[in-house]
C-alpha positions, -999 to +999 in steps of 0.1 A: +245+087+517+235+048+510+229+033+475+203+004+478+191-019+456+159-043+451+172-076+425+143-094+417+143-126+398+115-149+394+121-187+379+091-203+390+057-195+384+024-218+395+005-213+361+028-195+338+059-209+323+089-215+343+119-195+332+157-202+334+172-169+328+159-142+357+172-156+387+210-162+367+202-126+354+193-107+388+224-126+406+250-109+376+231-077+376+234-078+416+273-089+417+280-061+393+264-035+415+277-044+444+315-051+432+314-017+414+282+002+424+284-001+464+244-005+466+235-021+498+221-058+478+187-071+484+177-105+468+141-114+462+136-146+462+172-147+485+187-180+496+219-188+512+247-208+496+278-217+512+270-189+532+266-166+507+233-146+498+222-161+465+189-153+441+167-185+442+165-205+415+132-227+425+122-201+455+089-183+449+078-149+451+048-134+464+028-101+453+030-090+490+068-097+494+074-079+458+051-047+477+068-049+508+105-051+493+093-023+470+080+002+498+113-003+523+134+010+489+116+037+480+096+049+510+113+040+537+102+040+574+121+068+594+147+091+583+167+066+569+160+075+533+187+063+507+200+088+482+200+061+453+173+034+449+178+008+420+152-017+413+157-043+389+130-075+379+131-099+352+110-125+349+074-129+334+053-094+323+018-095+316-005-074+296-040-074+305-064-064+274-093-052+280-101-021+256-073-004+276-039-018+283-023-023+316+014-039+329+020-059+355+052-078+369+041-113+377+046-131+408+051-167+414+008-171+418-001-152+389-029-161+373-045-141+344-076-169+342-083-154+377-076-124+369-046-117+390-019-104+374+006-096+396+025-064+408+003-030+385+028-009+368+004+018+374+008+013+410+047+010+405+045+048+395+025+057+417+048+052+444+079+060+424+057+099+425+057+095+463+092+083+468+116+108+487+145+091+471+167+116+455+178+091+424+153+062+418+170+042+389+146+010+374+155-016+354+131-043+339+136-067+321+103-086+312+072-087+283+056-051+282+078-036+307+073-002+283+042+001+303+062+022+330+070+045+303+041+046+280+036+082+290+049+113+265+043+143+284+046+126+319+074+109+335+073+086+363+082+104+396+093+137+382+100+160+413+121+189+415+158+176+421+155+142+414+174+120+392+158+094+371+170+066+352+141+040+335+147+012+312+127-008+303+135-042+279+105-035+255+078-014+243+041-017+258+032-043+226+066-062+227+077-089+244+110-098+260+134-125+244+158-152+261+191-148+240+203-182+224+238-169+225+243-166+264+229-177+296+214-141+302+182-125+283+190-106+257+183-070+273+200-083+307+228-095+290+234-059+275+231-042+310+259-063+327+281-051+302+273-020+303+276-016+336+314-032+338+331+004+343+366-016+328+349-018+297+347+022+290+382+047+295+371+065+319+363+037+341+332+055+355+297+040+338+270+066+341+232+064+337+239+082+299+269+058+293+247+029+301+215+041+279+241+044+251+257+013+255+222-012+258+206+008+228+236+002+207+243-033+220+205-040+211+202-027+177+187-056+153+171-074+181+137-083+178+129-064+209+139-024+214+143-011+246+131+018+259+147+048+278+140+080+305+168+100+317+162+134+337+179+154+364+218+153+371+239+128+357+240+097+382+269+077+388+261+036+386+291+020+386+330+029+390+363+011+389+381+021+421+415+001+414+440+000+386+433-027+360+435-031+323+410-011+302+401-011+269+409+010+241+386+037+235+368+026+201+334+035+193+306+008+201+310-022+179+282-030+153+258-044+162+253-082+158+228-097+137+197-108+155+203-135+182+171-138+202+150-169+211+120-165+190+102-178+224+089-148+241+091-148+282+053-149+282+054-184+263+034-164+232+033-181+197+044-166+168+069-167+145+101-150+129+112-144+097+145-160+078+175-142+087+189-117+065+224-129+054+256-113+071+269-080+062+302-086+049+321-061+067+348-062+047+331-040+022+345-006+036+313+013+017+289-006+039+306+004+074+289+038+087+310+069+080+298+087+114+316+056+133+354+064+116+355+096+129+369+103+163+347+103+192+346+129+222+322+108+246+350+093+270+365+123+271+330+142+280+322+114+306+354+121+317+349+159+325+314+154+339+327+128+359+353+153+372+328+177+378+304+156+398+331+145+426+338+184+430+324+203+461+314+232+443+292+212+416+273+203+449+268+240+459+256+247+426+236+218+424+215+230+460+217+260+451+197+254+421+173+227+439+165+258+466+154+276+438+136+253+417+116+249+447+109+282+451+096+289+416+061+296+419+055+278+384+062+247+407+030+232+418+022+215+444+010+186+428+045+185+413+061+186+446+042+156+463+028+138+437+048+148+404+013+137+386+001+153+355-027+155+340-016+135+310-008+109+334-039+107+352-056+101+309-033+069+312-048+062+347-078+046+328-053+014+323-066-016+333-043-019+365-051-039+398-045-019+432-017-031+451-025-060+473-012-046+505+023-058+520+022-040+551-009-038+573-025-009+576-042+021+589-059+039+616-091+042+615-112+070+634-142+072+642-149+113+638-183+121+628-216+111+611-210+128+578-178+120+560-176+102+529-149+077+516-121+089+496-084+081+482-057+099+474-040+077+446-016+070+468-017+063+454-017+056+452-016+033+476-016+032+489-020+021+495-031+021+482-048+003+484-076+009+517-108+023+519-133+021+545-165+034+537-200+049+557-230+038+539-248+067+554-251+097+540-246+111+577-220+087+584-200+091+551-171+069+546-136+066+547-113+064+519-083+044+510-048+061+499-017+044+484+006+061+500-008+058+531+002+021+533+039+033+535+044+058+565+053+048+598+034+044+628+055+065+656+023+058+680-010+083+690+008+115+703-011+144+710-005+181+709-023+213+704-023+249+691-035+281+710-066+291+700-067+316+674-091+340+661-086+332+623-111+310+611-080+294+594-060+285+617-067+253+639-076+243+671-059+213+675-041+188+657-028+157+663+007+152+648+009+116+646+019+114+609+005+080+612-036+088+606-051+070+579-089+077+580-108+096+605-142+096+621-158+106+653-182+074+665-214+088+668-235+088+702-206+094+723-204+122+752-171+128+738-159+132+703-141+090+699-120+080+677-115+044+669-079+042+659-065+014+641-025+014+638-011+004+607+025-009+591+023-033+623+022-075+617-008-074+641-034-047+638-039-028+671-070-008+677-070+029+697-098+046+717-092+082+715-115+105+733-109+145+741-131+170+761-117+196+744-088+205+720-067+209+748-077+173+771-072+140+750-066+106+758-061+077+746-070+038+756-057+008+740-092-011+721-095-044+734-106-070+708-125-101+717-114-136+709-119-149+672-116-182+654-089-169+635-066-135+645-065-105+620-041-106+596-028-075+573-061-051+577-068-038+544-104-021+550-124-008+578-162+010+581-185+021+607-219+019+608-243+049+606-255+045+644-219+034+655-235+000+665-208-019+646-177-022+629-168-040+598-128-052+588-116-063+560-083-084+559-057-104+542-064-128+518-104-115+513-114-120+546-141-093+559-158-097+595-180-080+614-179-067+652-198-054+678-185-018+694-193-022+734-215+009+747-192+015+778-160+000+775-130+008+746-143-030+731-154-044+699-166-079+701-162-102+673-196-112+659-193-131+624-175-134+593-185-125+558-182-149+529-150-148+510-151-137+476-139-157+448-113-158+441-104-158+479-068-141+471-092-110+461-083-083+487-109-057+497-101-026+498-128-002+509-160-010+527-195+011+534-224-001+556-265+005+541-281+031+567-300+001+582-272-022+584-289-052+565-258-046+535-223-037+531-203-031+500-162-034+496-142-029+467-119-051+459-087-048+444-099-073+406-120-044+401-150-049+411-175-044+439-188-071+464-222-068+484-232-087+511-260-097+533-246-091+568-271-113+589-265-144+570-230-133+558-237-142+520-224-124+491-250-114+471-235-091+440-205-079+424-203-051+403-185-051+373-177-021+348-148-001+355-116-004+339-090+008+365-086+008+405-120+015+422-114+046+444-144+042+470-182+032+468-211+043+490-241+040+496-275+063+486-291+074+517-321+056+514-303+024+506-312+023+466-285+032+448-246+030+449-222+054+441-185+046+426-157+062+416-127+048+399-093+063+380-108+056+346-123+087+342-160+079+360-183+075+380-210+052+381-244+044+396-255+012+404-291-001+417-283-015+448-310-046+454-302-063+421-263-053+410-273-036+374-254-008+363-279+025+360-259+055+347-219+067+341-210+100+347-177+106+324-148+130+331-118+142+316-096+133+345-093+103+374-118+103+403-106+105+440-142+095+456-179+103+449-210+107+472-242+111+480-259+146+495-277+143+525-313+137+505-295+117+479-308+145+453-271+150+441-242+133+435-208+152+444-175+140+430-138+147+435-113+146+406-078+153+398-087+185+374-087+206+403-125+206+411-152+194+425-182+186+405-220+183+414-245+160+392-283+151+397-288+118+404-323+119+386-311+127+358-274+121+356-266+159+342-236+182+355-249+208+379-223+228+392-183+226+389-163+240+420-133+250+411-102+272+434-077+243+441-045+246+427-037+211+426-059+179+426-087+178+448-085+146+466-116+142+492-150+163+487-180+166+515-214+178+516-220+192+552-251+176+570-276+199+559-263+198+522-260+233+523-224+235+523-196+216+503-161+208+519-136+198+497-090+192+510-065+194+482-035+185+475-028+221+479-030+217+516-059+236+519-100+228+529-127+249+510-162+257+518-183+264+492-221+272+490-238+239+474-267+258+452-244+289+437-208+276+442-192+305+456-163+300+480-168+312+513-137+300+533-102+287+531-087+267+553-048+258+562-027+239+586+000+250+605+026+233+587+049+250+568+056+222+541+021+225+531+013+187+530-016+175+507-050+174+530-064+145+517-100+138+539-124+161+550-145+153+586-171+165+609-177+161+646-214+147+655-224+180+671-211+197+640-191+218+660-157+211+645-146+206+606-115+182+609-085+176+581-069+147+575-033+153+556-010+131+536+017+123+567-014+116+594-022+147+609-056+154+620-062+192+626-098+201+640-114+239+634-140+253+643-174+246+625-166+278+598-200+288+599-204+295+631-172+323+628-192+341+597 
């Protein structure tokens, strides 16, 4: 199996602080694992010298690059997934305070006066959760990088048999130091030792070896490192040829306090005098503990033994096979490894990823689904949402991870027909499905597909008599001033007249969709919000098409006038990534939801804040009913939860899922609620007495997460869209009762 590894090290910054050290750091840490680690090297910012690759010393680095680099390590297109990932960064970290604390890895353009901070921490895990990389190893060195690991009772990406290694150079409130003593940082500096496997007896350096070494080598510094270790011990870093080794002697004191009192983020302060030297000649002042004799190479050398045996792999499946069939493992565990501690944290201050790789398919199914994300992320993604103003057109929603899967192209397939209610019709295994949506006013159910992960976005027309008869039609688009770039958001309007996109860097225009022909024709552009590197995220037409709202990835939500294409509002309040916004349906009010815990309502003509609805966990999306009476959201506690919009009061709590619920639907008539889990099922529940009245479930036998609910004009068919991009289609349920 291949090692890989992502070496990131930025110098240069456009308003922060130049630094000297990370690009001198990331080239030793990336000559160590390659000489003794055999990881497969990749350099961001990379140059070639005397044709060599090199980190750049002056070369910049952009949030998308960082994204992009980021998703082909851990999330991989194909089935070419490593079995050890190591990402290591130094360079600036920023903090962002705003009542709640959030990390961020900064890029060459960050700038916190604009509030763009760089790579979110918080979207960092989230992928890490969604990675199927058996050993994820990450390294950073940089101001707050404890931000990763500012969770107790939740660890980044814990899955069932997967190894994890996380260090992290200081706390959440700490900053990172530049030693005076060497040309490395301080933290770095400890890790290239430590990774030497000549250094140690048994030649072998593993991810407890290395956590040892760093926490003794930086004992005394200003700064203290943090640590996660789970799962099997990992292998980093092995001599493979005789040399010279030294003798085995416990760790050295450590020496007095040698950092720059400059911290990376160019922070004042100041430091204390030092404390004069120990005189080690004293014998009572030397630790008693470190005279004894020590059993650690000796243990490292046993495990190391044991790990290169066959059988320890036999025992080591063996165990996986039934770790994963313990019914105590959940299935939130299994694809998102998110608890409910975690999702508290999710109230952090973070920015949603600014999306590297274009993405997602859009379809148009239906006048009556409503925006939603699946944190994917995060994601994605994500890091898209697409969003129907109407409360008969609903909305789509934007997913984190959905930014990462591979488009293998529209294939179509279908099941017999079955007389369970659960089983489906049809389904469409293109893993590659982002949102879904029939375009109303159609003879035939249409999708408008819109394929993502490509450099240029290309647009499908799928249309299907019946489960069994479906085609599909490229969708021409007509000429524009400028060509898409990186789409990042899509909607549909209520009467399928038109067709909004949003893409890279904040650009959001509007099209046409041609009554006969598989067209749309451009028609204007939006104005750009400030500032214009602001990506938007999720959009949502008014049901008469004079407004349209997008979320944007600073945390707040734009609204336009789409006849004269100016931006009228933005919406400011919540304190972490903005999971969708729609809508009332008489055009009034605006719904959003958000991973700090709430949702809020907004008047719509003038941008003031009206109500927030609080909850205990993070928020997958909100809507409207059909007669904007009640307010349904979707959160990560395992329900659904109903609210008057009057008076902004709990109604009803739908609860049955066994892991997050992660899109929620009122049916057309409001009589009925739909919500998909990320226990691969789709509920039906009875809106006025919340009683369940169905369960639905795909065909797949891995039980992927079903992340958006959908409905066919005619109401005829209840669609699913899960995690990998299949659509399945059932039968109305009500119509089997």
């Amino acid at each position: 199996m291949s090692r890989d590894a992502l070496i990131v090290g930025i110098n240069t910054y456009q308003y922060l602080p130049n630094l000297k050290a990370p690009a001198i750091d990331a080239e030793a840490i990336a000559q160590q694992l390659q000489t003794y680690g055999e990881f497969r090297i990749h350099r961001l910012p990379e140059i070639i010298q005397q044709n060599r690759p090199q980190v750049g010393l002056k070369t910049a680095v952009t949030l998308r690059e960082l994204e992009a680099a980021l998703v082909r390590l851990f999330k991989p297109p194909g089935d070419n997934i490593p079995q050890t990932a190591l990402f290591y960064f130094s360079g600036h970290g920023l903090q962002k305070q705003a009542g709640i604390r959030e990390g961020y890895l900064a890029v060459s353009d960050a700038n916190p006066e604009q509030s763009f901070y760089g790579l979110s921490l918080f979207w960092l895990r989230r992928l890490l959760q969604e990675s199927p990389v058996r050993q994820r190893i990450i390294l950073l060195d940089c101001c707050h990088s404890g931000e990763l690991l500012n969770f107790l009772d939740a660890d980044p990406g814990a899955k069932a048999g997967t190894d994890r290694l996380f260090m992290a150079a200081s706390r959440e409130y700490e900053s990172a130091y530049e030693s005076l003593n060497s040309r490395y940082s301080v933290f770095t500096d400890a890790l290239i030792s430590g990774l030497d496997p000549r250094s140690i007896p048994s030649r072998i350096v593993t991810n407890h070896s290395l956590t040892n070494w760093v926490s003794q080598k930086l004992k005394g510094e200003l700064q203290q490192p943090l640590f996660e270790s789970s799962g099997s011990e990992m292998i980093l870093t092995r001599a493979t040829h005789s040399a010279p080794v030294a003798a085995a002697t416990p760790p050295p004191p450590p020496p007095p306090p040698r950092s720059m009192p400059m911290a990376r983020q160019g922070a004042k302060g100041h430091t204390e005098p030092k404390p004069p030297p120990i005189d080690l000649s004293k014998p009572d002042l030397l630790p008693t503990p470190c005279l004894e004799p020590s059993l650690v190479p000796l243990e490292e050398s046993c495990t190391t033994l044991k790990y290169l045996s066959p059988e320890h792999h036999l025992l080591k499946a063996k165990k996986q096979l039934v770790a994963y069939s313990q019914d105590s493992l959940t299935l939130a565990q299994q694809y998102f490894g998110f608890s409910e501690q975690q999702h508290f944290q999710a109230q952090k201050d973070s920015k949603i990823l600014q999306t590297a790789i274009p993405v997602a398919l859009i379809v148009a199914l239906g006048l009556t689904f409503n925006q939603y994300r699946a944190a994917s992320v995060p994601e994605g993604e994500p890091v898209l949402t697409t969003a129907q103003s109407e409360p008969q057109a609903g909305h789509f929603f934007h997913r984190l991870h959905q930014h990462f899967s591979t488009f293998s192209g529209l294939d179509s397939s279908s099941l017999p027909d079955s007389e369970s209610s659960q089983a489906p019709l049809s389904v469409l295994p293109n893993r590659s499905i982002a949102h879904a949506k029939f375009l109303p006013k159609r003879a035939l159910p249409t999708l408008i597909a819109l394929e993502k992960d490509t450099t240029m976005p290309r647009f499908w027309w799928v249309e299907w008599a019946n489960p069994h008869q479906i085609r599909q039609i490229p969708l021409n688009l007509s000429a524009r001033p400028a060509p898409l770039d990186a789409v990042t958001g899509l909607a549909v309007s209520s009467d399928g007249a038109q067709v909004a996109i949003a893409s890279a860097p904040g650009q959001v225009s509007v099209w046409t969709v041609q009554a006969e022909s598989p067209a749309l024709e451009f028609s204007h552009d939006l104005e750009t919000p400030t500032p214009q590197t602001t990506a938007i995220r999720h959009l949502s037409f008014r049901s008469d098409r004079k407004q349209l709202l997008g979320v944007g990835d600073n945390l707040q939500v734009y609204l336009w006038d789409i006849d004269s294409g100016d931006r009228t509002h933005a919406l400011q309040g919540h304190q972490a990534p903005i999971t969708n916004a729609q809508f009332s349906p008489d055009g009034q009010q605006i719904i959003t939801a958000s991973w700090d815990k709430t949702a809020r309502l907004w008047e719509a003509k003038s941008g003031k804040a009206i109500a927030i609805l609080p909850h205990d966990t993070a928020l997958s999306s909100a809507a409207f009913s059909p007669d904007g009476q009640w307010v349904m959201t979707a959160t990560w506690d395992k329900t659904a939860k109903v609210w008057d919009t009057k008076t902004q009061t709990l109604q009803r709590i739908f609860a049955g899922h066994t892991a997050p619920v992660l899109d929620a639907e009122f049916s057309p008539d409001g009589q009925s609620l739909f919500t998909a889990g990320a226990d691969a099922t789709v509920r039906r529940w009875e809106t006025n007495t919340g009683t369940q009245k169905q369960v639905f479930q795909t065909p797949n036998s891995d039980r992927v997460p079903l992340e958006q609910v959908l409905f066919t004009p005619d109401l005829q068919y209840i669609g699913a869209l899960s995690q990998e991009g299949d659509l399945a289609v059932w039968p109305e349920p009500r119509n089997l009762e």
